[in-house]
KOLKEPA-368011 format. One line per 10 residues: number of its first residue (from 1); their letters; for each residue x, y, z of N, C-alpha, C. Coordinates in steps of 0.05 Angstrom, whole numbers, always signed. Atoms other than C-alpha are relative to their C-alpha. Example, Ala and Ser with C-alpha at 12.3 -4.5 7.8 and 13.67 -1.06 7.14 Angstrom:
1) as) +18/-24/+0/+246/-90/+156/+18/+24/+0 | -16/-24/-1/+273/-21/+143/-15/+22/+14
END
This chain:
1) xxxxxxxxxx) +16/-17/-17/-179/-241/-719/+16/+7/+25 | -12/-2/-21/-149/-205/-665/-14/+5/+26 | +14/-12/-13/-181/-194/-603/+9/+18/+17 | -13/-16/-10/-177/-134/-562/-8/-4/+32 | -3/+5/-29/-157/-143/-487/-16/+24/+7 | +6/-20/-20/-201/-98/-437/+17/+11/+15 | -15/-8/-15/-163/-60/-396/-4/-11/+32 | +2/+9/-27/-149/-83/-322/-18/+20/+21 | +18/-22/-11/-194/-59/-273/+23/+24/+15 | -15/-18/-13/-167/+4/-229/+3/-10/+36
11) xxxxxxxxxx) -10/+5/-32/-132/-18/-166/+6/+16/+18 | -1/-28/-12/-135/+18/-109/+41/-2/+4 | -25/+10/+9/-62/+41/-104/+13/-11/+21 | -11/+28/-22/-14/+0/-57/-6/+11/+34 | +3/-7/-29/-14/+53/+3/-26/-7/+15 | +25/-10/-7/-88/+57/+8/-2/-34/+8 | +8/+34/-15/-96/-26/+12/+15/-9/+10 | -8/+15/-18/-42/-36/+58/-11/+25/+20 | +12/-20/-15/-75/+24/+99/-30/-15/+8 | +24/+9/-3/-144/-12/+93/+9/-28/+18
21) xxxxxxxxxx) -10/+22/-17/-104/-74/+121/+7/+1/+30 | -6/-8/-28/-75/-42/+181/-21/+8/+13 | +21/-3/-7/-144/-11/+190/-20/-22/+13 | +7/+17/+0/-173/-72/+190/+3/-13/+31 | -13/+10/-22/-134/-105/+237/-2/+18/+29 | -6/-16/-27/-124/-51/+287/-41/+5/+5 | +34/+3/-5/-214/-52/+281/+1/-33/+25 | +1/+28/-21/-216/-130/+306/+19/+3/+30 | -6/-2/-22/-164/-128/+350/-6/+17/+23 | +5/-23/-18/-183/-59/+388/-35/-9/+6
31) xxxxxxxxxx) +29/+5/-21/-259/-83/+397/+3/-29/+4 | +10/+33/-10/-245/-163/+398/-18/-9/-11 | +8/+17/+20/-277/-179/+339/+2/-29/-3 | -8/+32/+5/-290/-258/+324/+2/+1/-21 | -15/+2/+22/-263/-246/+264/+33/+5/-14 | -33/-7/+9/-199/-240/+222/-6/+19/-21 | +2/-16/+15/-183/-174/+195/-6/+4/-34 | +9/+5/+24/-189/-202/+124/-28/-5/-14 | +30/-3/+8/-262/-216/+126/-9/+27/+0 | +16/-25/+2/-279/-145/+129/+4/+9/-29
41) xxxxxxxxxx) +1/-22/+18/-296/-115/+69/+7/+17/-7 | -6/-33/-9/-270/-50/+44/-19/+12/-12 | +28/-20/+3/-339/-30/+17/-22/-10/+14 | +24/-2/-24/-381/-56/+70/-1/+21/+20 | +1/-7/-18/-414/-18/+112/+12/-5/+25 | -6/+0/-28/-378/-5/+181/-26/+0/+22 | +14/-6/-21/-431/+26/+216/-25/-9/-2 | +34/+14/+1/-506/-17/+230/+13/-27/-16 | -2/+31/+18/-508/-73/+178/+31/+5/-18 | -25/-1/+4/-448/-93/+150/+12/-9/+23
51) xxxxxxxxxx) -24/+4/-13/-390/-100/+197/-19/-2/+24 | +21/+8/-13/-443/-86/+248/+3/+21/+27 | -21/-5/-20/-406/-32/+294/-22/+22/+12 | +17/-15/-14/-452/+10/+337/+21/+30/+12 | -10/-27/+0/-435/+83/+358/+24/-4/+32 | -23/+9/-17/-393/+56/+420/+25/-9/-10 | -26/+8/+8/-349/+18/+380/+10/+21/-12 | -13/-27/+14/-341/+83/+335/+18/+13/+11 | -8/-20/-16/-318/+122/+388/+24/-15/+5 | -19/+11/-15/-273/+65/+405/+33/-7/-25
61) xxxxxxxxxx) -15/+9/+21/-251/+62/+333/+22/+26/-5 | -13/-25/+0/-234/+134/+335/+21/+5/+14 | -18/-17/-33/-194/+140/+403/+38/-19/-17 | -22/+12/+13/-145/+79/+371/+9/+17/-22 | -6/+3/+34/-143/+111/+293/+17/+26/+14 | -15/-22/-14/-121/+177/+338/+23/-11/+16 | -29/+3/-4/-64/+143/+370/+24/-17/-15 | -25/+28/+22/-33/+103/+313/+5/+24/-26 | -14/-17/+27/-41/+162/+264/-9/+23/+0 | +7/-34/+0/-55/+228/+291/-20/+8/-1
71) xxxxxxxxxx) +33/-18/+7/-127/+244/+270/-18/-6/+16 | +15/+7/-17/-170/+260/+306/-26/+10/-15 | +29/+6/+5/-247/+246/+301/-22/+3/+22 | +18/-7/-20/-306/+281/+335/-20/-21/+6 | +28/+20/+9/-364/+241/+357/-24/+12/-6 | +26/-11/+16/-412/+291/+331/+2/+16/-26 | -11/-10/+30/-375/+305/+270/-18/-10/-25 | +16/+1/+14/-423/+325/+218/+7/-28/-31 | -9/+12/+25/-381/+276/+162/+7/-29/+14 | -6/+20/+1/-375/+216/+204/-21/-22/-17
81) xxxxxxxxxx) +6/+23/+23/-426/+179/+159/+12/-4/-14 | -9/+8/+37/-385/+185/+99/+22/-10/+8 | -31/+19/-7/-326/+172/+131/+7/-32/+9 | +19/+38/-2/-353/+100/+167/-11/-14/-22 | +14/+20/+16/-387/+84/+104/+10/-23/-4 | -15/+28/+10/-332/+33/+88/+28/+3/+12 | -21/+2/+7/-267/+9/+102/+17/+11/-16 | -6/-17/+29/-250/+39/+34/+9/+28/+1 | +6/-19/-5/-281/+105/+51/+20/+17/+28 | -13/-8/-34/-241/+105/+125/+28/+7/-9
91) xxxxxxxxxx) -35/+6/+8/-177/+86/+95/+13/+33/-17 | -8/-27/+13/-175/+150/+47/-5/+20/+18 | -3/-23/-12/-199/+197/+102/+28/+6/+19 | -22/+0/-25/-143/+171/+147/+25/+8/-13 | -31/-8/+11/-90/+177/+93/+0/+24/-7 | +1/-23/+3/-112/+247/+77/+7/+17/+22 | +4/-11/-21/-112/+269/+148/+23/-6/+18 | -19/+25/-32/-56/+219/+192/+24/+20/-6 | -33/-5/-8/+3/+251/+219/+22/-8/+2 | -16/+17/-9/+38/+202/+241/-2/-31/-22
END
């Protein structure tokens, strides 16, 4: 009998989770998180439950992600839900968008 291997799941690819890492990191450190950038999730929610980040820190998340990689982020930008949804979610808008 042979059995047949499943295939491996789909990984995100290398840029995107060392992008979600630097993300990460540059989150704790820029608000002083008591955490280490590794506990964050990359499909938890950022914004409310989850991570826990209120519309101050947003703004605060934005002003940093704009000087480390170019993009910039309104604070009444009709798409920042989707974009905050996650770690995950942040990481692809930033690599779609970053200049630098």
């Amino acid at each position: 009998m042979s059995e047949t291997a499943s295939p491996p799941p789909k990984a995100q690819p290398p840029e995107t989770s060392e992008l979600e890492r630097e993300l990460a990191q540059l989150i704790v450190q820029g608000l002083n998180l008591p955490l280490e950038a590794s506990q964050i999730e990359p499909e938890a929610p950022l914004y409310g439950a989850g991570l826990g980040l209120d519309s101050i820190d947003i703004l605060e998340v934005a002003l940093i992600v704009s000087k480390h990689y170019g993009v910039q982020l309104r604070a009444d930008g009709e798409e920042n839900q989707r974009i905050f949804r996650s770690l995950r979610h942040f990481a692809h808008f930033i690599a779609a968008q970053r200049t630098k």
